[in-house]
C-alpha positions in Angstrom: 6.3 27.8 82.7 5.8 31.6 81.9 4.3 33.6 84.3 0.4 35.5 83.2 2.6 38.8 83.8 4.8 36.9 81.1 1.7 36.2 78.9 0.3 39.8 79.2 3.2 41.1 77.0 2.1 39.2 74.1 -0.2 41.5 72.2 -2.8 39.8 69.9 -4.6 41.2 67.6 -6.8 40.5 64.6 -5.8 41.1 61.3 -7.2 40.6 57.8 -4.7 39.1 55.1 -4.8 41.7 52.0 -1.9 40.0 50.1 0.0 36.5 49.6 2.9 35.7 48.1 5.4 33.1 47.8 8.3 33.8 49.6 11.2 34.1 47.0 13.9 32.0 48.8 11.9 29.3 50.5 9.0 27.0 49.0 7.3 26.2 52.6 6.6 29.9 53.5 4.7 33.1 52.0 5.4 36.7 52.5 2.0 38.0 53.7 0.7 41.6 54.0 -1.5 42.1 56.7 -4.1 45.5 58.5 -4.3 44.9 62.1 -6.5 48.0 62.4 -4.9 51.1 60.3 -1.2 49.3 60.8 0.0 47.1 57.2 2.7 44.5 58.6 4.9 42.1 56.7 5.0 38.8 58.2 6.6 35.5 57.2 4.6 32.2 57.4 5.1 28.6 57.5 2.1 27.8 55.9 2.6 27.5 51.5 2.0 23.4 51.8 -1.3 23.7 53.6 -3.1 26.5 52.0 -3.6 28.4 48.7 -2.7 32.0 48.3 -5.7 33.5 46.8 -7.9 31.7 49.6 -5.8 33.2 52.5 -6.6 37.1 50.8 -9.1 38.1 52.7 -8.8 35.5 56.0 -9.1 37.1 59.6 -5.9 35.6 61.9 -4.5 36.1 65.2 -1.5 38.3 65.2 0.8 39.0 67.5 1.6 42.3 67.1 4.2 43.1 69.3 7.0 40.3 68.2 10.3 41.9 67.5 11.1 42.0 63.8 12.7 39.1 62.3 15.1 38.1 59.0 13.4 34.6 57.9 15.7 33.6 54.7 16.1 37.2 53.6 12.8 38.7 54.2 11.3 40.8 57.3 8.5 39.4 59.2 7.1 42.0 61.4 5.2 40.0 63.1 3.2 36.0 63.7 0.3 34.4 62.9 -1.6 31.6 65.3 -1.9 28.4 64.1 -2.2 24.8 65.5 -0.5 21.9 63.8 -1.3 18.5 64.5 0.0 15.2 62.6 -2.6 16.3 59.7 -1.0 19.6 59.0 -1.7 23.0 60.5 -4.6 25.2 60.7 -4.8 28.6 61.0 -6.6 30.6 64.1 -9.2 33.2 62.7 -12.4 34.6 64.7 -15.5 32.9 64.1 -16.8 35.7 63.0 -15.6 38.8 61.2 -14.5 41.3 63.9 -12.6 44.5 63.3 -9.4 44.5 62.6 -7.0 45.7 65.0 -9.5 43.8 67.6 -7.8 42.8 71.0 -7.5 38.9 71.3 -7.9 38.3 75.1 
């Protein structure tokens, strides 16, 4: 178990997709380019076999923000996206509505 003190560090944030790409070394994951409010991140993502590119431009997520950089097969991900996987695949986490981006996810 992690304490709430633990889960407080976590900082979430929404941010809107602007680009998707195929990550160049790996066929399950893209290289995304995300705003989380005036900030453009990098992040990697495990999620090529469950949706199309040009559908995720555009998409709200849940970020977090805060998540030391990472090397995933040669490329930086400066941060993670939410998403719940279940024996049917995985599904992203995005507002139900469009919020603006940067928004705190508490």
């Amino acid at each position: 178990m992690i304490t709430y003190e633990d889960f407080r560090k976590a900082e979430l944030k929404i941010a809107t997709i602007k680009t998707a790409a195929p990550h160049p070394q790996a066929d399950r994951l893209y290289v995304l380019t995300v705003d989380a409010g005036g900030t453009i991140k990098q992040i990697v993502a495990g999620i090529r076999l469950f949706y199309e590119a040009e559908k995720l431009v555009g998409r709200q997520v849940v970020l977090v923000d805060n998540l030391e950089p990472a090397v995933i097969r040669g490329v930086e991900s400066q941060g993670m996206l939410l998403a719940a996987s279940d024996d049917t695949g995985v599904s992203v986490l995005s507002p139900d509505r469009t919020v603006k981006e940067g928004s705190v996810v508490k």
